[in-house]
N, C-alpha and C positions, 0 to 999 in steps of 0.2 A: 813425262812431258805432257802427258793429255790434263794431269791435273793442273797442271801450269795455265796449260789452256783455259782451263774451265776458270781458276783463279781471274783470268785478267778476263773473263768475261762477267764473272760477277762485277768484278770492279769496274766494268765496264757499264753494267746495267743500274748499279747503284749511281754511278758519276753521270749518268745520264738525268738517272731519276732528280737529283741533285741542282741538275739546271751546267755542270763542265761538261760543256760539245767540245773544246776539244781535249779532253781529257778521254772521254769518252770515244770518241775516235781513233784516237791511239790505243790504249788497252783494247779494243777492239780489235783494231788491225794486228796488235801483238798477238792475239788470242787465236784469230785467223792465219799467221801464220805457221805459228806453233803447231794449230788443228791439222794443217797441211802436212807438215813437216811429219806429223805422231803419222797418218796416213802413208805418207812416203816409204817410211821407214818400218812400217807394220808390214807393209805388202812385202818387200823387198826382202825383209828378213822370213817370209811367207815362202816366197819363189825360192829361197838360199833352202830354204827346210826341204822343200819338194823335190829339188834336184839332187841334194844330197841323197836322196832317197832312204831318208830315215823315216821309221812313223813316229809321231809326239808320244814320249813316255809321260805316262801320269803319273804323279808322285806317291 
């Protein structure tokens, strides 16, 4: 998901550089929500680890 992210903020910076605002707006907001979303979803499966009371195995 975070590379999704990153994906539509390149295309977001290139479609800017380009002179499409609103192209560039959108892939942006896409990128931004995705960003959030990857955030959400880290911490949460974070908090699930800690209370299960496991410690992270390394491989």
């Amino acid at each position: 998901m975070l590379y999704w992210a990153a994906v539509f903020f390149v295309i977001a910076l290139i479609a800017a550089f380009l002179g499409f605002g609103g192209v560039a707006a959108g892939a942006a907001g896409i990128a931004q929500i995705l960003f959030f979303l990857f955030l959400v979803l880290f911490i949460v499966s974070l908090l699930v680890g800690l209370l299960r009371g496991g410690k992270p195995q390394l491989p």
